[in-house]
Jmol script that loads the backbone (N, CA, C; Angstrom):
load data "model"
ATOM      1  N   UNK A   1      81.677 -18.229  71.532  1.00  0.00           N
ATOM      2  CA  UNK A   1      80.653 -17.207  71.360  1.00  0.00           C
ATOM      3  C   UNK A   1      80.270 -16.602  72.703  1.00  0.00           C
ATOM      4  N   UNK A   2      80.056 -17.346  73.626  1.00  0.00           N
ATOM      5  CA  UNK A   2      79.709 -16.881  75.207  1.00  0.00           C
ATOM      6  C   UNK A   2      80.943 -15.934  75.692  1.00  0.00           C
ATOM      7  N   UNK A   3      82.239 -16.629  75.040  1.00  0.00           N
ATOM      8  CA  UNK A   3      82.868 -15.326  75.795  1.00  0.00           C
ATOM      9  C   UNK A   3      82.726 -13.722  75.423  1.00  0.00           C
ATOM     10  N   UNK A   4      82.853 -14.058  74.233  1.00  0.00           N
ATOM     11  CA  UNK A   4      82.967 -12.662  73.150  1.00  0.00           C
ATOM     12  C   UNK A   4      81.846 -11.902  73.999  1.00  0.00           C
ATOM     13  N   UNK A   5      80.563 -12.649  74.609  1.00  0.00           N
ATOM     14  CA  UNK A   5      79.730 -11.284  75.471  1.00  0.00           C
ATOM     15  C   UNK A   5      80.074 -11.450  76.651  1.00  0.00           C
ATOM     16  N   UNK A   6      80.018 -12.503  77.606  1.00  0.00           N
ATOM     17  CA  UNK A   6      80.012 -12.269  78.497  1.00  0.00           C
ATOM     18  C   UNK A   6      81.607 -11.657  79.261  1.00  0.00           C
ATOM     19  N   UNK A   7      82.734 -11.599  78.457  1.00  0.00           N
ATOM     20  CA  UNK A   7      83.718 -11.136  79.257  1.00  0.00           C
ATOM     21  C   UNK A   7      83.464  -9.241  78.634  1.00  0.00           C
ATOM     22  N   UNK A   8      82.922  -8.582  77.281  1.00  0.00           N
ATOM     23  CA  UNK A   8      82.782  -7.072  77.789  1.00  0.00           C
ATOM     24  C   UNK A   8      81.405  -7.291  78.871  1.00  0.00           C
ATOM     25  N   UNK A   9      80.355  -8.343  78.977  1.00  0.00           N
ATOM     26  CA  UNK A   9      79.448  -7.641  80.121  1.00  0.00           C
ATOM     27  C   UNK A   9      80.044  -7.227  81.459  1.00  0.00           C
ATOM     28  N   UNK A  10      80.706  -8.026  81.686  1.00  0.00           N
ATOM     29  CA  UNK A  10      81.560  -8.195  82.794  1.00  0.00           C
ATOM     30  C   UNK A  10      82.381  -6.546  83.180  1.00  0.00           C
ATOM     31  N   UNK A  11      83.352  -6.672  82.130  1.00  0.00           N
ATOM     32  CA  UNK A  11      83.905  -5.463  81.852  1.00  0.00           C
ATOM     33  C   UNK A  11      83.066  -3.701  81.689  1.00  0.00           C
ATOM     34  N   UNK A  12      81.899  -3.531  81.337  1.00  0.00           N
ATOM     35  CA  UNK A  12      80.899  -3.026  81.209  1.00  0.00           C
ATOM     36  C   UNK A  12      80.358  -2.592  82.691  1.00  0.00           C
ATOM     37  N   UNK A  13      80.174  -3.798  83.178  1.00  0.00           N
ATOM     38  CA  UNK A  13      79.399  -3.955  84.971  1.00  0.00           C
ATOM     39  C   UNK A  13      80.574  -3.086  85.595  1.00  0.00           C
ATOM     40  N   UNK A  14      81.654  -3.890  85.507  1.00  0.00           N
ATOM     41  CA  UNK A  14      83.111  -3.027  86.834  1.00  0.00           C
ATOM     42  C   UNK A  14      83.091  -1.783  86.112  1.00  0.00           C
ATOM     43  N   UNK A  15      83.055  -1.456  84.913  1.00  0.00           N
ATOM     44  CA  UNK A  15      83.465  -0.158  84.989  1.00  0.00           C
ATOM     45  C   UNK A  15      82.117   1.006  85.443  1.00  0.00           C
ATOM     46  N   UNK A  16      80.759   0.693  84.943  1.00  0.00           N
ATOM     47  CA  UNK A  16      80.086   1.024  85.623  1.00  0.00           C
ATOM     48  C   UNK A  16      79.981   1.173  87.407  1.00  0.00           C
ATOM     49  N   UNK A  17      80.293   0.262  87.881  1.00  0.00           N
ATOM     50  CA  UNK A  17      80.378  -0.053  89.591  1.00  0.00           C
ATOM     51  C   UNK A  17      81.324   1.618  90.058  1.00  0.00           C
ATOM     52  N   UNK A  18      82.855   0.682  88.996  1.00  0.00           N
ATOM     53  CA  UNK A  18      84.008   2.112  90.072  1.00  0.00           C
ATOM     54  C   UNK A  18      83.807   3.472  89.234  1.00  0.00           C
ATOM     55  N   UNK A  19      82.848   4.000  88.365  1.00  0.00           N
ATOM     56  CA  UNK A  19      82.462   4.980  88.303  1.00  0.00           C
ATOM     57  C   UNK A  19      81.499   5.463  89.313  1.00  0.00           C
ATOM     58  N   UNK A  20      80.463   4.182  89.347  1.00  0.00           N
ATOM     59  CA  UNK A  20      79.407   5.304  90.273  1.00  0.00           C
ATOM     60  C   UNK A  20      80.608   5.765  91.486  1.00  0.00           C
ATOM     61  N   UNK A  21      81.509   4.588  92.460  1.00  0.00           N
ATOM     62  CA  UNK A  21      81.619   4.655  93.612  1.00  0.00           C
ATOM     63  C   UNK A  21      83.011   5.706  93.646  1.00  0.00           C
ATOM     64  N   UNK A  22      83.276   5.905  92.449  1.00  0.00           N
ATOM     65  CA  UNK A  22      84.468   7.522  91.993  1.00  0.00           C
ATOM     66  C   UNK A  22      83.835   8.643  92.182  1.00  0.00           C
ATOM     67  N   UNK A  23      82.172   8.888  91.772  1.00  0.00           N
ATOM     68  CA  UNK A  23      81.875  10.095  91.570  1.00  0.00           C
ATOM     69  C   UNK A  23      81.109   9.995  93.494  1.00  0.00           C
ATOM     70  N   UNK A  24      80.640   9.091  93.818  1.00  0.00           N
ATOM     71  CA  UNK A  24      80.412   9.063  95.144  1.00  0.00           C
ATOM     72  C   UNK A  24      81.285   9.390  95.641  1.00  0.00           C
ATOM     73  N   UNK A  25      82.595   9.382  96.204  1.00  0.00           N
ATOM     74  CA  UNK A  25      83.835   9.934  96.700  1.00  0.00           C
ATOM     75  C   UNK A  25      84.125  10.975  96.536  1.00  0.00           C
ATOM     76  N   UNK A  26      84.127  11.725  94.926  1.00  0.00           N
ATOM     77  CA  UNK A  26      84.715  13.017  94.576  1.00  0.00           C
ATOM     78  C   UNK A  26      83.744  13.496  93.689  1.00  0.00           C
ATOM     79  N   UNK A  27      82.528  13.938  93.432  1.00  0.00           N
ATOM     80  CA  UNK A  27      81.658  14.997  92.841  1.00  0.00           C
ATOM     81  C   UNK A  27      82.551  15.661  91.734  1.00  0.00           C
ATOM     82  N   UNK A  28      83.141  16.196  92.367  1.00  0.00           N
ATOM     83  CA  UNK A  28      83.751  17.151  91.401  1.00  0.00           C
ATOM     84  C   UNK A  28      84.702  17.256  90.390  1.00  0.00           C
ATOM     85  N   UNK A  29      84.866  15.604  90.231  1.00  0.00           N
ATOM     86  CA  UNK A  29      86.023  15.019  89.217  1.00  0.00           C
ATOM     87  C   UNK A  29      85.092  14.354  88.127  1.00  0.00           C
ATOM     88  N   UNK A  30      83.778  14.676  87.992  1.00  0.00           N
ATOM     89  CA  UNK A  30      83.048  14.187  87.139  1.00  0.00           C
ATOM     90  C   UNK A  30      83.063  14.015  85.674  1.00  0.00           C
ATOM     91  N   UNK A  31      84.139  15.225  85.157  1.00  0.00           N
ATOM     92  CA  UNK A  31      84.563  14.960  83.585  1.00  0.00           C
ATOM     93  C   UNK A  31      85.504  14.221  83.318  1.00  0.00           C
ATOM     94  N   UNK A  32      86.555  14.209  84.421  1.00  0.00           N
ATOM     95  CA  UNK A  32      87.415  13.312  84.251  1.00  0.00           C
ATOM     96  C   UNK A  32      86.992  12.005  84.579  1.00  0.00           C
ATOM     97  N   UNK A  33      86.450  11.397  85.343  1.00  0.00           N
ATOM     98  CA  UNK A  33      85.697  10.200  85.382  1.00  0.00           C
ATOM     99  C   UNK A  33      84.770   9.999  84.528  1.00  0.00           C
ATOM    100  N   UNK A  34      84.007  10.489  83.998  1.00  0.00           N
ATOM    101  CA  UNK A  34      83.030  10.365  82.563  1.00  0.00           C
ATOM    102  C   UNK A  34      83.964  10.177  81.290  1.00  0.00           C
ATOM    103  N   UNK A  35      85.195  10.744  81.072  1.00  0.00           N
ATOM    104  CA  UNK A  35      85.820  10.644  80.035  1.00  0.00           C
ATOM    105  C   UNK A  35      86.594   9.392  79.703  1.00  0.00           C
ATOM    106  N   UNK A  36      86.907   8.573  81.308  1.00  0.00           N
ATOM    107  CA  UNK A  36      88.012   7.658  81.765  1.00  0.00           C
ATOM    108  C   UNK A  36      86.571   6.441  81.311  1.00  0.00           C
ATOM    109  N   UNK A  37      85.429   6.788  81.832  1.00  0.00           N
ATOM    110  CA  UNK A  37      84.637   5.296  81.689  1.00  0.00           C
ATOM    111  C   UNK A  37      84.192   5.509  80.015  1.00  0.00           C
ATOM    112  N   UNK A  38      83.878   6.268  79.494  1.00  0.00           N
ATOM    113  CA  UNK A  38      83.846   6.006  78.116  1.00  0.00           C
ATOM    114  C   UNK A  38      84.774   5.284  77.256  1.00  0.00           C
ATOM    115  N   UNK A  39      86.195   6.374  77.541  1.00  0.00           N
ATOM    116  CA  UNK A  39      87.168   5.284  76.844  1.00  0.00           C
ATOM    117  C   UNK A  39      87.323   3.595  76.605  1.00  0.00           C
ATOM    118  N   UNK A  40      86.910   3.484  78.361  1.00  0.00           N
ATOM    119  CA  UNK A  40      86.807   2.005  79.188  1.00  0.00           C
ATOM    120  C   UNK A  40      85.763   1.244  78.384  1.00  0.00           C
ATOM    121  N   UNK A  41      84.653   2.086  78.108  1.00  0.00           N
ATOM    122  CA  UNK A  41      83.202   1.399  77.556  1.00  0.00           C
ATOM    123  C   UNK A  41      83.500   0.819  75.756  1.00  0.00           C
ATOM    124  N   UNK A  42      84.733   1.634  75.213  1.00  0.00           N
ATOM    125  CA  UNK A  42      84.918   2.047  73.396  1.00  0.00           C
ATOM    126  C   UNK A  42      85.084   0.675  73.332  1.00  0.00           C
ATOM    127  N   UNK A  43      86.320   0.663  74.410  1.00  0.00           N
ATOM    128  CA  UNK A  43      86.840  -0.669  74.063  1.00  0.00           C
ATOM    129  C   UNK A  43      86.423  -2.035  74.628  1.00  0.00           C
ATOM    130  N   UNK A  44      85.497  -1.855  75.402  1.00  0.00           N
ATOM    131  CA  UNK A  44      84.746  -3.230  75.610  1.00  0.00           C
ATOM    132  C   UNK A  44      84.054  -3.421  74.757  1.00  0.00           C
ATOM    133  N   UNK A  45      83.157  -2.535  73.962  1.00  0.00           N
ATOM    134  CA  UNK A  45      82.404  -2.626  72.750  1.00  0.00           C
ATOM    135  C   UNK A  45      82.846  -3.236  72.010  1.00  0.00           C
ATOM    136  N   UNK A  46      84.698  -2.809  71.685  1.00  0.00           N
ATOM    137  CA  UNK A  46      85.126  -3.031  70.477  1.00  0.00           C
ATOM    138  C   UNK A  46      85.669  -4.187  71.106  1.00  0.00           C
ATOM    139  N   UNK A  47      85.927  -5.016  71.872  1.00  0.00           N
ATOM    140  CA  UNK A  47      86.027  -6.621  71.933  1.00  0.00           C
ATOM    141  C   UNK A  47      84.736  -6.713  71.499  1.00  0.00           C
ATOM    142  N   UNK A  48      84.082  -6.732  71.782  1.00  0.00           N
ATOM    143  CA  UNK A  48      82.695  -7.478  71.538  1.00  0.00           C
ATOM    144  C   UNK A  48      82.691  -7.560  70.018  1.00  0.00           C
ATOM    145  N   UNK A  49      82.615  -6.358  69.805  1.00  0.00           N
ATOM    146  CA  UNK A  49      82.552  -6.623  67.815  1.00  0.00           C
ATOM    147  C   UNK A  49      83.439  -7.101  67.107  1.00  0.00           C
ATOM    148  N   UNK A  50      84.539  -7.325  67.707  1.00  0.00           N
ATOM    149  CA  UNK A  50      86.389  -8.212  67.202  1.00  0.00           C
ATOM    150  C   UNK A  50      85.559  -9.499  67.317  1.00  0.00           C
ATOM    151  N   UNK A  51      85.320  -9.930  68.595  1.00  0.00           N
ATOM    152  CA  UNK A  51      84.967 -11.170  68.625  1.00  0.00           C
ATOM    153  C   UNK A  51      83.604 -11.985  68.070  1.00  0.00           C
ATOM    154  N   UNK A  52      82.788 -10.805  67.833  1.00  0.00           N
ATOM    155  CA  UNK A  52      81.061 -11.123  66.772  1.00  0.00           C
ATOM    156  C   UNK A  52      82.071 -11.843  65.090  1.00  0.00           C
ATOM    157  N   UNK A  53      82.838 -10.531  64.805  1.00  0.00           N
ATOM    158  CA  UNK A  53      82.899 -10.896  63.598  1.00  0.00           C
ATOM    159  C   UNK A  53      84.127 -12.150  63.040  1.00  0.00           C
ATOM    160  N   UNK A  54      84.801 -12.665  64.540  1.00  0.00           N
ATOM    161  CA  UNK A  54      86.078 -13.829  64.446  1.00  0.00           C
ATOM    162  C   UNK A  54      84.701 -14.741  64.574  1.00  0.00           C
ATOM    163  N   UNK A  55      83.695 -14.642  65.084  1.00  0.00           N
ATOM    164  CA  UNK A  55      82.631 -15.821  65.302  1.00  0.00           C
ATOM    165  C   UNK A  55      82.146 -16.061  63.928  1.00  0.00           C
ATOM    166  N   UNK A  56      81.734 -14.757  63.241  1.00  0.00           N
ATOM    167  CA  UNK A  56      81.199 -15.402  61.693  1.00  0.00           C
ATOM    168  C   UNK A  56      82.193 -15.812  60.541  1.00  0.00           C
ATOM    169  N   UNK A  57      83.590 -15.396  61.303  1.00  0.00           N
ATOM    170  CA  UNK A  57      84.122 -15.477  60.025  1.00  0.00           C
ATOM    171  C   UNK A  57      84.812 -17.315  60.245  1.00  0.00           C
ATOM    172  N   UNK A  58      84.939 -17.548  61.628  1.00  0.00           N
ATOM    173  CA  UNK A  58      84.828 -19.176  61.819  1.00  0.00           C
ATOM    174  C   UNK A  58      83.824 -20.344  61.377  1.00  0.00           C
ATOM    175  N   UNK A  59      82.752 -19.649  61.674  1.00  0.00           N
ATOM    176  CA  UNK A  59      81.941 -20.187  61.227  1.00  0.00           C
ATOM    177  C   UNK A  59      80.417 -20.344  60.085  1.00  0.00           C
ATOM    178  N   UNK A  60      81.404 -19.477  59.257  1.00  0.00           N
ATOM    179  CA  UNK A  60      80.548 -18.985  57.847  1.00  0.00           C
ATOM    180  C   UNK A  60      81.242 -20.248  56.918  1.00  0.00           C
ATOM    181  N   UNK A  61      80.755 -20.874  56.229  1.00  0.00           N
ATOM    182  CA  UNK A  61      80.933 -21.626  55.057  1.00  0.00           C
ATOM    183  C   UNK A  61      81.688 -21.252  54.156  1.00  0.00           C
ATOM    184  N   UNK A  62      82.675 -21.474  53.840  1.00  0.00           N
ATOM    185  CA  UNK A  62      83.852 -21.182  52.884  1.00  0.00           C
ATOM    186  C   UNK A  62      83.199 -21.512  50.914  1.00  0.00           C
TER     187      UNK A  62
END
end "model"
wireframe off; spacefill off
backbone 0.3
color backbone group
């Protein structure tokens, strides 16, 4: 259960970090870097919710 969050927080944090320190470097690549960390963000989400629902479905009562 700890991983399922803490490896997208993780994932979440870095991609946050090399966005800010992308748009600090280059201003003007801002859609393309906004578009690149969203994608980045879909799918950390979507571990997170793969792994919520492998957690209930392990441990739900048959």
């Amino acid at each position: 259960m700890a991983l399922g969050t803490i490896g997208p927080s993780i994932v979440i944090a870095a991609v946050g970090f090399a966005s800010i320190m992308a748009l600090g470097r280059n201003p003007s690549s801002a859609p393309k870097i906004m578009l690149a960390m969203i994608i980045a963000l879909i799918f950390a989400e979507a571990i997170a919710v793969i792994a919520l629902l492998v957690v209930f479905q392990v441990f739900t009562p048959a």
